[in-house]
C-alpha positions as CSV (number, residue, x, y, z in Angstrom):
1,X,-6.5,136.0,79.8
2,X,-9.5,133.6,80.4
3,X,-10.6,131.1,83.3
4,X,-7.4,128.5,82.6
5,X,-5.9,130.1,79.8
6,X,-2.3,132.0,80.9
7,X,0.2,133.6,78.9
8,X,3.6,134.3,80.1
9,X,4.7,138.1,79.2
10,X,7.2,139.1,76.2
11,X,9.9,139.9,78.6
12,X,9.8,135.7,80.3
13,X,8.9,134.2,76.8
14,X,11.9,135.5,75.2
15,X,13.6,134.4,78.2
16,X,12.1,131.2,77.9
17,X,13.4,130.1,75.3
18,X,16.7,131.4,75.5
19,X,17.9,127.6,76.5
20,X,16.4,126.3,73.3
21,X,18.3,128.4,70.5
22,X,21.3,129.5,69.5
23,X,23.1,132.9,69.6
24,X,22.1,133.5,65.8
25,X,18.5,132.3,66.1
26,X,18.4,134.3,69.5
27,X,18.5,137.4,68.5
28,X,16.7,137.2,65.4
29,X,13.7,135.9,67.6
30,X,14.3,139.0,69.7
31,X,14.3,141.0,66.8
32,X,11.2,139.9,65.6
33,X,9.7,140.3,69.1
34,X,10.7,143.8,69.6
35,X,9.7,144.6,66.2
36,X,6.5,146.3,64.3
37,X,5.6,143.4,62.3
38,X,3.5,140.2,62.7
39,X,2.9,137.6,59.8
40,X,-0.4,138.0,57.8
41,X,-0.6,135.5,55.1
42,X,-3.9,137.4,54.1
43,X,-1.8,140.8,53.0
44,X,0.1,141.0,49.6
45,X,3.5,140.6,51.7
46,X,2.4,138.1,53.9
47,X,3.1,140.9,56.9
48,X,0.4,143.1,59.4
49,X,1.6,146.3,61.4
50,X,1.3,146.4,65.1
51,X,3.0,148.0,68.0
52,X,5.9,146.3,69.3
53,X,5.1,143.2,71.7
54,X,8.5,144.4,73.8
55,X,11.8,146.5,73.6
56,X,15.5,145.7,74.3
57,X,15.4,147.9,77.2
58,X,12.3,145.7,78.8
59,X,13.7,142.5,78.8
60,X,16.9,144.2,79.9
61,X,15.2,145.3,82.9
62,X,12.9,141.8,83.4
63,X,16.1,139.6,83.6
64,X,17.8,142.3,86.1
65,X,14.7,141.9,88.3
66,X,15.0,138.4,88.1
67,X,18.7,137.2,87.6
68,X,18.3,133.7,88.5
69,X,15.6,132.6,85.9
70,X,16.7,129.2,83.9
71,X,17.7,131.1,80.4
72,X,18.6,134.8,82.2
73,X,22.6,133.7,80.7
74,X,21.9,133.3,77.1
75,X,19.2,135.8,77.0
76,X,21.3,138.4,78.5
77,X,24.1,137.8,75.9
78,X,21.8,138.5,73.0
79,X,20.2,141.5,74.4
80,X,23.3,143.2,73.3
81,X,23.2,142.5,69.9
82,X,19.8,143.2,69.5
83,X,17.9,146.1,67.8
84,X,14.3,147.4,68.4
85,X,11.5,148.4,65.5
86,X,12.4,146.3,62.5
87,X,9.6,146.4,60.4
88,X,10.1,142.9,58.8
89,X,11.8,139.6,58.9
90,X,14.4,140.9,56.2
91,X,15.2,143.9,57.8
92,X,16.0,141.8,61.3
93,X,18.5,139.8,59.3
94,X,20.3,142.7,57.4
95,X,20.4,144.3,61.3
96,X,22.4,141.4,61.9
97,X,24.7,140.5,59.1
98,X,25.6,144.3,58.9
99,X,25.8,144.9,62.8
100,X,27.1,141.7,64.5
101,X,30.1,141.5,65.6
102,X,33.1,139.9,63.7
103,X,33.1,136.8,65.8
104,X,29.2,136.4,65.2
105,X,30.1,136.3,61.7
106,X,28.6,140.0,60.8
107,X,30.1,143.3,59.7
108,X,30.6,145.4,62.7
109,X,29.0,148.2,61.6
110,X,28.6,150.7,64.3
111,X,25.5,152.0,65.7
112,X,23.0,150.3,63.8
113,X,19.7,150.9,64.4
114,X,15.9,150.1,62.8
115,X,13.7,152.8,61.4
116,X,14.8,155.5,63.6
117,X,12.9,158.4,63.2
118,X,15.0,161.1,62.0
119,X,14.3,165.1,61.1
120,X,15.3,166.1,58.0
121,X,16.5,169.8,57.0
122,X,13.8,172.4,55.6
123,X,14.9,171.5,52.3
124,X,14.8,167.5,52.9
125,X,11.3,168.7,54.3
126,X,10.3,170.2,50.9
127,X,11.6,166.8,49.0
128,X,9.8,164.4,50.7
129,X,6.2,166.4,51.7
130,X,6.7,165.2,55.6
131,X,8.2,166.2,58.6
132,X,10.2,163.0,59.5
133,X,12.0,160.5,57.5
134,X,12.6,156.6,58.7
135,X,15.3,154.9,57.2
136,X,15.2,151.1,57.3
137,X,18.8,150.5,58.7
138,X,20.7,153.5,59.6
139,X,24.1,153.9,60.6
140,X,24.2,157.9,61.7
141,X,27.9,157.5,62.1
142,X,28.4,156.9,58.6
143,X,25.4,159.0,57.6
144,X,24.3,156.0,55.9
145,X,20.9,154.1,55.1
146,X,20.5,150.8,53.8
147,X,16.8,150.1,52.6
148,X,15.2,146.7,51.7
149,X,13.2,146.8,48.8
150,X,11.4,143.8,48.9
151,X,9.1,144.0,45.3
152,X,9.7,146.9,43.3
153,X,7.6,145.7,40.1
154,X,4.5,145.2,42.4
155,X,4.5,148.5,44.3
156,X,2.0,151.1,43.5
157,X,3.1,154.6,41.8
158,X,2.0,156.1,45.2
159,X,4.6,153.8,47.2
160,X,7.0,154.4,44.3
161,X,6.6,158.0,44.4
162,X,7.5,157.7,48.4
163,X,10.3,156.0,48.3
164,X,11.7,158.0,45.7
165,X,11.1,161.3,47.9
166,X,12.3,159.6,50.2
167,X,15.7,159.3,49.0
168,X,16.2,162.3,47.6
169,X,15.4,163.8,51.1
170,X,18.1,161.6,52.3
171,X,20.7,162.7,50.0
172,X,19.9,166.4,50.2
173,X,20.4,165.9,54.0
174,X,23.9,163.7,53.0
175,X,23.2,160.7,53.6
176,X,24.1,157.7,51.6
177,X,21.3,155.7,50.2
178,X,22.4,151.8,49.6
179,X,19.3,149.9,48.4
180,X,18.9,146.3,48.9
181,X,16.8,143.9,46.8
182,X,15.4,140.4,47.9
183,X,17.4,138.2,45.8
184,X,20.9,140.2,47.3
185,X,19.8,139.2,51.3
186,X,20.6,135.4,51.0
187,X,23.9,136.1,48.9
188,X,26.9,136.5,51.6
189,X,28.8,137.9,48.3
190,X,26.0,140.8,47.8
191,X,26.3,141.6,51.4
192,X,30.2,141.6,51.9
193,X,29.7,144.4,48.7
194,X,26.8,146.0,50.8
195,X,29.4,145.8,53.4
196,X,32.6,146.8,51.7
197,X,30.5,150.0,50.2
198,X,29.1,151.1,53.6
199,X,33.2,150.8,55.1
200,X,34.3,153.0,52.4
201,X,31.4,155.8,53.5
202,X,33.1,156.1,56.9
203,X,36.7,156.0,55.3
204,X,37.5,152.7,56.6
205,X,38.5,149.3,54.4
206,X,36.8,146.1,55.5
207,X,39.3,144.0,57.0
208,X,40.7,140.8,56.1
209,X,38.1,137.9,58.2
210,X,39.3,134.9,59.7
211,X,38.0,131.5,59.0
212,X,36.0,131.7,62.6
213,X,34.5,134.9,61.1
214,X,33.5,132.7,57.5
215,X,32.2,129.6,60.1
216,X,30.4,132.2,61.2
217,X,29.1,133.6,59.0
218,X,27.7,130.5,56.9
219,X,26.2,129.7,60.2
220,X,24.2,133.2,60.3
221,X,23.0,133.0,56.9
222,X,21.8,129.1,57.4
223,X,19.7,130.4,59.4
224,X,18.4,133.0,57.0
225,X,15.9,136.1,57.2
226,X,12.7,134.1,57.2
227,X,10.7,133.0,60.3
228,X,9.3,129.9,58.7
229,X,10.8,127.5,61.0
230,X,9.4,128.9,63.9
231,X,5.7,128.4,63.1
232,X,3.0,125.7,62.2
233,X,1.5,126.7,58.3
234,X,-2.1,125.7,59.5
235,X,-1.7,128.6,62.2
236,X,-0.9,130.9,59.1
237,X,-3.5,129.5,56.9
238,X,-5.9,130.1,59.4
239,X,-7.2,126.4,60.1
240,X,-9.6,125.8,63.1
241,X,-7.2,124.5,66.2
242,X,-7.4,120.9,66.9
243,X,-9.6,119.1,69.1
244,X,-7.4,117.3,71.2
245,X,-7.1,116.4,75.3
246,X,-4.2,118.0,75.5
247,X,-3.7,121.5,73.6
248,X,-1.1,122.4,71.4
249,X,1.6,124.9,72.5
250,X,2.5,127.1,70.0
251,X,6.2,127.2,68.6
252,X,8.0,131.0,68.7
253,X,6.8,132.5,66.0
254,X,2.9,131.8,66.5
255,X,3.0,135.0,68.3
256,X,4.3,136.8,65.2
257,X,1.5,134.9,63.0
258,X,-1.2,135.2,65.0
259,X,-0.9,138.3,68.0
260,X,-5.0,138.4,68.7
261,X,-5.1,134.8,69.2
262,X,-5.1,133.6,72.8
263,X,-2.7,130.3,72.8
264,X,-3.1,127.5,75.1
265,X,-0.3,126.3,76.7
266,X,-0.4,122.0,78.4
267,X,2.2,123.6,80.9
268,X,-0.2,126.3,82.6
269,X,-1.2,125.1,85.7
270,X,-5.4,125.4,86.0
271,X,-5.0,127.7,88.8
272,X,-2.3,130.5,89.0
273,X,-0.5,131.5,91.1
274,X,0.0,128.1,93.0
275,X,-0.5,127.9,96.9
276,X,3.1,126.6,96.9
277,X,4.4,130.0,94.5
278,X,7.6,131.8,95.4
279,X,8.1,135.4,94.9
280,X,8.7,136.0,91.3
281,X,8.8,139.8,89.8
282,X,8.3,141.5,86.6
283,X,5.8,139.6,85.5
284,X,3.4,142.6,83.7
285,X,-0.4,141.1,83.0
286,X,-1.4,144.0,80.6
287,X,0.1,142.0,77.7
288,X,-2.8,140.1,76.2
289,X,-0.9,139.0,72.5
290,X,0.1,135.4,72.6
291,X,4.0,135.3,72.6
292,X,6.7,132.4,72.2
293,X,6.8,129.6,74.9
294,X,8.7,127.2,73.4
295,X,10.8,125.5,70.3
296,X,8.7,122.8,68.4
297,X,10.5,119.2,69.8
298,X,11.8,121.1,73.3
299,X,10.8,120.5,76.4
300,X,7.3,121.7,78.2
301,X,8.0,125.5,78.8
302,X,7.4,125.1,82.7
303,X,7.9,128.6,83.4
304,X,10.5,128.4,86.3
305,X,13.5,129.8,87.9
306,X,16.0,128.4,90.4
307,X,14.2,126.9,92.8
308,X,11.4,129.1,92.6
309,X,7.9,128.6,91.4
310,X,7.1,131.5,89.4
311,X,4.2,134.0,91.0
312,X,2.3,136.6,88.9
């Protein structure tokens, strides 16, 4: 990035801290990381657009060119329960407490996916004045969409006027349009009835859980929809770094806060690769953003594998 200034790619971040999470946190870091959103405390909802930093598929095929890196275990196990392209931190968590499997305390809904880009009949068309429609959470087997509607009251007529055309197209195409509000995504009650409604549109009951699956489940929504624990508020507010000898390395979501910002990292050795490197693949140096090296109170995210010294 600059003379002493290294950034590890999406793909080995994610990996990185793998060892430093559980399942539940996991994937809603991955989530984030292979979604279209970045936290902007200078926008009305606190959120920026960009492209996303990585994609289930890439870190899929990082970890199988390099099986034996320290967190390749816990990273692959989340992969699997991951989605790409949610558009914000509340549609991560309803990709999860809808789509996780029973023992990970979710609903099991099949085939979940983030604003998938669908193309709607002639008539749909006609409803909604555009070519494609995105759903928030789609399940196509179920012809279902579950939107999050974050702030109704302070949308403008134009973004009401969308949404509404929106589902209308939806319906006319027959889908099922199940709208969730902000203060329904930390009530396990409102989901199970999210839940129970979506079963009953694929002619299925939601069956009776076990107490794992209720463990489980108070586990996932402890750790909630929102990314607040993952960064430092004077990163969001936009305060000038510390001076310091040695600088700060920023916690997982200072990627998602700040993704033009180059980070400094203590661990990054001054000059890369080392004399000493081993052979180390995947490594792709066309990402610039800053991404997630470590869990605040972890250890120093030496990037390393099994007996190797990493190599770009």
């Amino acid at each position: 990035m600059a003379s002493g200034i290294y950034a590890p790619c999406p793909e080995l971040c994610f990996v990185q801290v793998a060892n430093n999470l559980n399942l539940h946190e996991l994937v809603k870091v991955g989530n984030a990381l292979c979604g279209t959103f970045f936290i902007d405390p200078k926008t009305r909802n606190g959120l920026g657009k960009r492209r996303p930093l990585t994609s289930v598929q890439r870190i899929r095929a990082f970890i199988g060119r390099n099986p034996g890196i320290l967190g390749a275990k816990p990273a692959r196990r989340a992969l699997g329960l991951m989605v790409d392209g949610a558009a914000s931190p509340p549609e991560v968590f309803l990709a999860m407490a809808l789509g996780l499997p029973h023992r990970f305390g979710g609903y099991q809904l099949p085939g979940i996916a983030a604003n998938r880009r669908i193309r709607p009949s002639s008539k749909a068309r006609a409803i909604a004045h555009r070519n494609t429609l995105v759903p928030d959470i789609l399940c196509e087997s179920g012809r279902l969409d579950i939107e999050y509607d974050s702030n109704t009251e302070h949308a403008s007529a134009a973004q009401l006027t969308r949404d509404a055309q929106k589902r209308l197209a939806l319906e006319a195409d027959g889908y099922k349009v199940i709208t969730v509000t902000a203060r329904q995504i930390g009530s396990q009650g409102e989901i199970r009835k999210i839940a129970e409604q979506s079963r009953r549109r694929m002619g299925a009951r939601l069956r009776p859980q076990s107490a794992a699956f209720r463990q489980q489940q108070r586990a996932l929504f402890r750790t909630g929809w929102s990314l607040s624990r993952y960064h430092r508020r004077e990163w969001l507010e936009g305060a000038p770094e510390p001076v310091a000898p040695t600088p700060l390395c920023p916690t997982p979501a200072d990627a998602l806060a700040a993704p033009d910002r180059a980070l400094r990292c203590p661990a990054a050795p001054k000059r890369w690769p080392p004399s000493d490197a081993g052979t180390f693949s995947g490594l792709e140096s066309t990402t610039l953003e800053p991404i997630l090296p470590e869990i605040e109170g972890s250890a120093s995210p030496g990037i390393t594998s099994r007996g190797n010294t990493p190599k770009m």
